[in-house]
C-alpha angles and dihedrals in degrees: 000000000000125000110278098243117241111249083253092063087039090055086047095051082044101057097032083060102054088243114151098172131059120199099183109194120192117243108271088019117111141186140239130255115280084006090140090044081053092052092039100053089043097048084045088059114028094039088207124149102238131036121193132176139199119271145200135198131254107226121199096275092057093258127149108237144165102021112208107219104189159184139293102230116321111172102172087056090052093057081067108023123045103216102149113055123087087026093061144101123193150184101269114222110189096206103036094044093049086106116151096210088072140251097313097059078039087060096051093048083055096044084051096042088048116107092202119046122243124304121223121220096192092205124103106251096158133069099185133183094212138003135204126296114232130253110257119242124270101235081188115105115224114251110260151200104242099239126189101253107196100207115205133204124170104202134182118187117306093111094192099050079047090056102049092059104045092052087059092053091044082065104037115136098245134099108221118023126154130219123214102167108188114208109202095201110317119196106169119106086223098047097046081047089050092051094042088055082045091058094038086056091051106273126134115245109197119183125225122167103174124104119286122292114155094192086052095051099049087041087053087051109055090051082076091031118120103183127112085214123041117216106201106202137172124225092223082071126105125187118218094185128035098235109069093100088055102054087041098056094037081057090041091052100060111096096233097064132080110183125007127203147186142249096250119195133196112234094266098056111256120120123274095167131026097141132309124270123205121226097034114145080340110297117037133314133186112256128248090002115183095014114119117263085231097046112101087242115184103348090316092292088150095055104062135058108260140165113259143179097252140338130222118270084223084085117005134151113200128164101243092230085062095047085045101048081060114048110263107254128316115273087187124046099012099045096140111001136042096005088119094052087045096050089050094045081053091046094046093047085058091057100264119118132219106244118206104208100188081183084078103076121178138163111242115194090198110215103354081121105049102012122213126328091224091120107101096248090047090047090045096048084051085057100056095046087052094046079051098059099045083050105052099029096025089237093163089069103023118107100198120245086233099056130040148253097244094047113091128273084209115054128063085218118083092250127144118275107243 
């Protein structure tokens, strides 16, 4: 067996050759059929730097296991998760690539240099025997600049829902925070004495007796808000540690994000929230719903900070500039339902991103507050929120750019469509 030549003698085989594109493939790895006329139709057309596939793995009988159906561009995700390299071709600069820490530092300095992100072939290439390991977690919050953050919760009766929110927000990790607390009509002794001690510690108690309109309530709201960030939050949360407020503004302050939202977690411990997907059933659905928080899932999605097409309102940090440029949330066709997906997609189609923070963990106890809509107003009034969003995002036909083509349009869970 022959040397194995330095990347150096590998870039000069490669420019003395012509060659403008690298494919590297792991020893034991191999491709798909057609996989190079794949690369080569998508580079044609994108004219991105960097092309990557989906992959799955070879086990010891020989067997293809464990696809990986994944993402358009994250790269928040990829900070986290390498999903690209080893299932990737890219535009091969001789000089820029001669790195001496090896390809796959050669791949990201492609995937910085590109003028174009990332293009996704959704089409298994690579049939791998291992794939990367992900980063761990910072546990390390960023230095920052202590905002005024104005939190929100529209309320209506149910004191003790009411009570333990608000003493998670009483020890929440953040020096200047400030309470609007929006009552819809309350009637219970308990819950008006509840709101009156509120007011007597500094919150703002605003009164709104008409019928219910989230997006009325938290627009009403940031009119008396003072903060330079808006915290939406429902009274049915609770908030095991003391710095969720504090992940979830350091994501809201970069100039690149629109909404940010938490992990949620029913109370026994399963997911309720790890991000919104669009599509879902035809308008929008929570991802990875009902899985525990602890179980691998779909190739750990739920565990590290992404990109995503929307988060939940139950728990949502948002700069109020940006709440404000478009438009707060929709009073008219979203009152109840789908306000929050429609506020991020504002917010995305403005060039700030919604921004999924799993280090902000809460307990949502979805709907102790409201109930179910199963009543046929309710149920009528559903239907025309949904109508709205297919109206107005095209939800019904949209595959999002953060799921995939072959993951059902059915389930809340990342599982193959059948």
């Amino acid at each position: 067996m022959g040397n194995i030549p330095s990347l150096a003698q590998l870039s000069g085989a490669l420019a003395s050759r012509g060659i403008g594109w690298i494919c590297p493939i792991a020893c034991g790895d191999r491709f798909a059929p057609g996989a190079a006329l794949h690369y080569g139709a998508v580079a044609a057309q994108s004219g991105a730097a960097v092309v990557y596939a989906d992959d799955d793995l070879v086990d010891p009988t020989g067997e293809c296991v464990a696809p990986h159906f994944k993402p358009q561009w994250n790269s928040e995700l990829f900070r986290y998760v390498d999903y690209v390299s080893g299932a990737a071709a890219w535009r091969w600069e001789p000089v820029a690539d001669l790195l001496p820490q090896g390809l796959n530092c050669a791949l990201r300095g492609a995937i910085q240099r590109g003028t174009a992100e990332p293009v996704h072939v959704p089409v298994v290439l690579h049939h791998r025997r291992a794939r990367p390991e992900p980063q761990p977690l910072s546990t390390q919050l960023p230095r920052m600049d202590p905002v005024r953050v104005s939190i929100i919760i529209p309320t209506r009766d149910q004191a003790a829902l009411l009570s333990g929110c608000l003493a998670g927000v009483e020890r929440v990790a953040w020096p200047d925070v400030e309470l609007i607390i929006v009552d819809n009509g309350s009637s219970e002794r308990t819950a008006l004495d509840r709101l009156d001690r509120a007011a007597a510690d500094g919150a703002i108690v605003l009164r709104d007796t008409g019928p219910f309109n989230f997006s009325r309530l938290n627009n009403r709201a940031v009119e008396h808000a003072s903060g330079d960030l808006l915290c939406l939050l429902n009274n049915d949360v609770e908030m095991p540690d003391a710095d969720w407020l504090a992940w979830l503004v350091a994501a809201a302050q970069r100039a690149d994000v629109g909404a940010a939202g938490a992990q949620l977690l029913y109370a026994d411990g399963t997911i309720q929230h790890a991000g919104v997907v669009l599509g879902v059933g035809g308008g929008a659905a929570h991802a990875h719903r009902g899985l525990p928080s602890a179980a691998s899932g779909y190739f750990g999605r739920h565990c590290y900070p992404q990109f995503v097409s929307a988060v939940t309102g139950a728990c949502l940090v948002v700069e109020r500039s940006k709440f404000l440029a478009v438009g707060g949330l929709d009073e008219r066709d979203f009152p109840v339902a789908f306000n929050d997906v429609d506020l991020c997609l504002k917010l995305n189609a403005k060039g700030w991103a919604s921004y999924y923070e799993p280090r902000a963990r809460l307990i949502h106890h979805e709907s102790k507050s409201r109930g179910l809509d199963r009543d046929p107003v309710s149920r009528a009034r559903f239907a025309g929120e949904l109508a709205a969003l297919k109206r107005k995002w095209h939800t019904d036909t949209i595959i999002d750019r953060f799921h995939h083509p072959r993951l059902s349009r059915f389930s809340d869970q990342f599982v193959l469509a059948v």
